[in-house]
C-alpha positions as CSV (number, residue, x, y, z in Angstrom):
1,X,2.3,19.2,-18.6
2,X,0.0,16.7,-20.1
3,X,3.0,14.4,-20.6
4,X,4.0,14.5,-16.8
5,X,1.0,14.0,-15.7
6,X,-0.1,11.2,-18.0
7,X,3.7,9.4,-16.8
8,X,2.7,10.0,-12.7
9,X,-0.7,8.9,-13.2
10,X,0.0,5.7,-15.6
11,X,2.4,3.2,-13.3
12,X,-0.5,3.8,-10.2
13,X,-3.6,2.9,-12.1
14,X,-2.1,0.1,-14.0
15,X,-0.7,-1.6,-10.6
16,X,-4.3,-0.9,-9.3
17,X,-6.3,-2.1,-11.9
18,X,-4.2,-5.2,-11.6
19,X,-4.8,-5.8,-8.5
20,X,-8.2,-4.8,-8.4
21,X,-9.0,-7.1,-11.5
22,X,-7.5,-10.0,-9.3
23,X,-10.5,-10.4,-7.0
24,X,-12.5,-13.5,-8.0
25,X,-15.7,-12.6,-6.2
26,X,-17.0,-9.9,-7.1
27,X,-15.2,-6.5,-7.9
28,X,-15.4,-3.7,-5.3
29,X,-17.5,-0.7,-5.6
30,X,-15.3,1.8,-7.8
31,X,-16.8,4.8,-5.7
32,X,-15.5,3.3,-2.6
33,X,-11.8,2.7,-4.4
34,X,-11.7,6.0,-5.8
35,X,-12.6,7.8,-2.3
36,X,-9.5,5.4,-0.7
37,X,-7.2,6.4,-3.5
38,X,-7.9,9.8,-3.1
39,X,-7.5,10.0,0.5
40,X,-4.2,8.5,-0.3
41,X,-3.2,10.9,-2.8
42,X,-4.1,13.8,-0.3
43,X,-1.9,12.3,2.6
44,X,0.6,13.5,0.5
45,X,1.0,17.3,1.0
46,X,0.2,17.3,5.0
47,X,3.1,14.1,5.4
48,X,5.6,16.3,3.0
49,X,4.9,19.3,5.2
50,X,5.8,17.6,8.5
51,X,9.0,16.0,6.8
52,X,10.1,19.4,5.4
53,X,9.6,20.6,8.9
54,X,11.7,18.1,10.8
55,X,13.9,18.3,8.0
56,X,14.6,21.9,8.3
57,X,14.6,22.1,11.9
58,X,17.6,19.6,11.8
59,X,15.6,17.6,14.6
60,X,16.2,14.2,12.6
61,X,20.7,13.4,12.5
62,X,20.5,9.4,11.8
63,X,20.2,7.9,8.8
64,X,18.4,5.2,9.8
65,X,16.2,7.1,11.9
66,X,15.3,9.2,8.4
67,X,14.6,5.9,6.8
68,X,12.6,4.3,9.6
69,X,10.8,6.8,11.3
70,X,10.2,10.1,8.9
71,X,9.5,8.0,6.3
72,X,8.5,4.1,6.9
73,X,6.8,4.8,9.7
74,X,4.7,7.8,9.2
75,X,4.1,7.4,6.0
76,X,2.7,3.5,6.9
77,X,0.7,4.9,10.0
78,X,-1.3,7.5,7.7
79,X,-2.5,4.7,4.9
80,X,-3.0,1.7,8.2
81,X,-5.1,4.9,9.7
82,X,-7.4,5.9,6.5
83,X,-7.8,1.8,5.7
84,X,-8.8,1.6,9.6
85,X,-11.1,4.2,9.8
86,X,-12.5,4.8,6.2
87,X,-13.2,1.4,4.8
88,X,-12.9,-1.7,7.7
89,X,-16.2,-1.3,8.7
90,X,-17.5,-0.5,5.4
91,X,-20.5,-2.7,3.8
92,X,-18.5,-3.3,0.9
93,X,-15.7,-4.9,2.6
94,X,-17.1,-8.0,2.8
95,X,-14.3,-10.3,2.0
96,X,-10.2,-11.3,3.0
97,X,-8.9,-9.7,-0.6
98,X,-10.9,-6.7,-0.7
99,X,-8.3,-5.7,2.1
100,X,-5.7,-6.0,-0.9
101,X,-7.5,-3.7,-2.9
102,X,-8.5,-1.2,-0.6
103,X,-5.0,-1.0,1.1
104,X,-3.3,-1.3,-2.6
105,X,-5.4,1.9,-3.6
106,X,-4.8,3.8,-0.7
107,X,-0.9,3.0,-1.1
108,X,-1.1,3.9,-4.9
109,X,-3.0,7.2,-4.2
110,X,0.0,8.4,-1.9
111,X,2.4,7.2,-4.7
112,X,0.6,8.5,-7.5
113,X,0.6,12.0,-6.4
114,X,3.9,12.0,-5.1
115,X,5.2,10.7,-8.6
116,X,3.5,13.7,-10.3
117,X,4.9,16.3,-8.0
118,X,7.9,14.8,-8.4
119,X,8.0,14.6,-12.4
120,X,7.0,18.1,-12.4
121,X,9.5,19.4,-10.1
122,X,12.6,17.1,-11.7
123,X,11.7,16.3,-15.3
124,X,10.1,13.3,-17.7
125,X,13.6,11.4,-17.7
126,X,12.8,10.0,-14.0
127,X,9.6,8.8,-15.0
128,X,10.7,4.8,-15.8
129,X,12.6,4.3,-12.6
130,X,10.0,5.9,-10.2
131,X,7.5,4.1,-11.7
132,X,9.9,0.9,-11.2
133,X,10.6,1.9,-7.6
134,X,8.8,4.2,-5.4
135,X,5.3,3.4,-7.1
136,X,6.2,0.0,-7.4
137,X,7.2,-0.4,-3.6
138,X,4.5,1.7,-2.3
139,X,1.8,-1.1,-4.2
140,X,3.7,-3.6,-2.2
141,X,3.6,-2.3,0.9
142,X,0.1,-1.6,0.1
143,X,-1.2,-4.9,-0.3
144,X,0.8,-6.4,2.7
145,X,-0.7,-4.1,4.8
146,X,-4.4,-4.8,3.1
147,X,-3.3,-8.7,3.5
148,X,-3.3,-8.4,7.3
149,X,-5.8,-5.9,7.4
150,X,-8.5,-8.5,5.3
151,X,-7.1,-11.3,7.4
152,X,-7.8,-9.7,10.7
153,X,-11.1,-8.3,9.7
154,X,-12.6,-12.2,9.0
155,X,-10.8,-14.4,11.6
156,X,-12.4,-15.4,15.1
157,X,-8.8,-15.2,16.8
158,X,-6.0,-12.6,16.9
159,X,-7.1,-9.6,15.5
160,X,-5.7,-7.3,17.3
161,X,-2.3,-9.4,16.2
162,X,-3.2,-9.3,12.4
163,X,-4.1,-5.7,12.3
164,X,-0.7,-4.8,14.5
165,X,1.2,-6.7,12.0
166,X,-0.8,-5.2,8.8
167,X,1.3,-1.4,10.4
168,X,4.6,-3.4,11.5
169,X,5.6,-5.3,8.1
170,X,4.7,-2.3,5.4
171,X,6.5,-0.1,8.4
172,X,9.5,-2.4,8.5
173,X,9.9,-3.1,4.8
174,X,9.6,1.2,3.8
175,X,12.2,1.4,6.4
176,X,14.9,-1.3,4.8
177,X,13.6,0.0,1.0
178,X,14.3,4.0,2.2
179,X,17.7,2.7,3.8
180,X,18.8,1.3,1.2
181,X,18.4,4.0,-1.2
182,X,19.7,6.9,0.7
183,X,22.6,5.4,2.9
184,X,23.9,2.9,1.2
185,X,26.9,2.8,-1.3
186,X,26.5,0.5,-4.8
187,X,22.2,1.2,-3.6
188,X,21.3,0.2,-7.3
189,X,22.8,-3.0,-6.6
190,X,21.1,-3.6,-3.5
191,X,17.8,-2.4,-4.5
192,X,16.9,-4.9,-7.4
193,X,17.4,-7.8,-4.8
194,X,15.4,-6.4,-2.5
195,X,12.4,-5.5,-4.9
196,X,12.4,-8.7,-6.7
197,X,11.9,-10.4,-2.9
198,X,9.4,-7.4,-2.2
199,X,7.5,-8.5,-5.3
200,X,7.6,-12.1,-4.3
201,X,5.9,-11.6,-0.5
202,X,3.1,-9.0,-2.3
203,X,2.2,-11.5,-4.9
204,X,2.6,-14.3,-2.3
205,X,-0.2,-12.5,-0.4
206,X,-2.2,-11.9,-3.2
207,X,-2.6,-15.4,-3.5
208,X,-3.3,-16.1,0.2
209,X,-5.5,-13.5,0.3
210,X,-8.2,-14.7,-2.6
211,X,-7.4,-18.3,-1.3
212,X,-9.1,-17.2,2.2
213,X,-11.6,-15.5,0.3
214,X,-12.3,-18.9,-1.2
215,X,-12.7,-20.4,2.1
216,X,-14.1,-17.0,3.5
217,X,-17.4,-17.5,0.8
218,X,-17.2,-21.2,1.5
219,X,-18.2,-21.3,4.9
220,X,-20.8,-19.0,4.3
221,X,-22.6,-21.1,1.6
222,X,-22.2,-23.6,4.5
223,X,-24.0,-21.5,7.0
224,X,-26.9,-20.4,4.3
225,X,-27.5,-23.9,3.5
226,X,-27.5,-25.4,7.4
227,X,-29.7,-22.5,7.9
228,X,-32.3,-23.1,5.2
229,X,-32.2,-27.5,5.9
């Protein structure tokens, strides 16, 4: 048991730390991570519910519709709606990357607990390739949608744009990941394409991200000095 849970929890907090180690001014409150993480972690067992539901009931036929829509989309709607109601308008938010890190925890909290329910319901031998996969992807699609999130929270223009597109992309890219993996013949050789791109854009992000943090705390020394001349 200890093993299981040592393998679900390890792949989540490593990717996290990672991230959260990346922002250059000024680490976020760990109180305020934890309590997004965990909210992530507990969107697990209400989202599984409604899936087994739909599921069971036969209401969902397509493929694509499975991958899309049970899946990307609700699963993407759940984390945009804890990042946009728990921690937008939170004090500590006070930055374009901190958007990365809240939306990364958030992301890895859902992934993190479904990784341990899974291990404990199918065994330690799966443990490498979710922590390669699901974990992996859900990180990604975390910080895209924390990208657009932080980037609509601190611009003058478009933010209802950048916070529709923080939902659309993660949404979009769970959709094509869950596609490929469960209608797709020869997935595995599909898959590693895709999540070398998918690891591409999120680190690409990272990058814009603390580089409009640069500019972010730039204009403000700007604005504290013009105020104090």
């Amino acid at each position: 048991m200890l093993g299981i849970l040592s393998a679900g929890i390890a792949p989540g907090l490593a990717l996290l730390s990672y991230f959260y180690l990346k922002d250059q001014y000024g680490t976020e409150p760990i109180s305020v991570v934890f309590k997004t993480f965990l909210f992530g972690a507990l969107l697990v067992f209400p989202l599984a519910f409604i899936q087994y539901v739909l599921e069971t009931e036969n209401i969902v036929h397509s493929g694509i519709v499975h991958a899309f829509l049970l899946t990307g989309l609700l699963e993407e709607f759940f984390k945009w709606f804890i990042l946009i109601y728990t921690v937008y308008h939170h004090v500590a938010f006070d930055e374009p990357y901190d958007g990365v890190v809240y939306g990364a925890s958030v992301s890895l909290g859902f992934a993190t607990a479904e990784n341990i329910l899974f291990l404990f319901g199918n065994g330690m031998e799966h443990a490498i390739s979710r922590a390669f996969l699901p974990v992996s992807s859900h990180a990604i699609f975390g910080v895209i949608m924390g990208f657009y999130i932080g980037k609509g929270k601190f611009t003058s223009q478009s933010k209802r744009k950048w916070l529709a597109l923080s939902l659309i992309i993660p949404f979009l890219l769970h959709g094509i990941y869950d596609y490929i993996l469960w209608n797709q013949q020869n997935w595995m050789i599909k898959i590693f394409p895709f999540m070398i791109f998918l690891w591409w854009l999120g680190i690409r992000k990272v990058k814009k991200a603390r580089a409009l943090s640069t500019i972010h705390f730039q204009n403000q020394f700007k604005i504290r000095k013009s105020e104090l001349s």
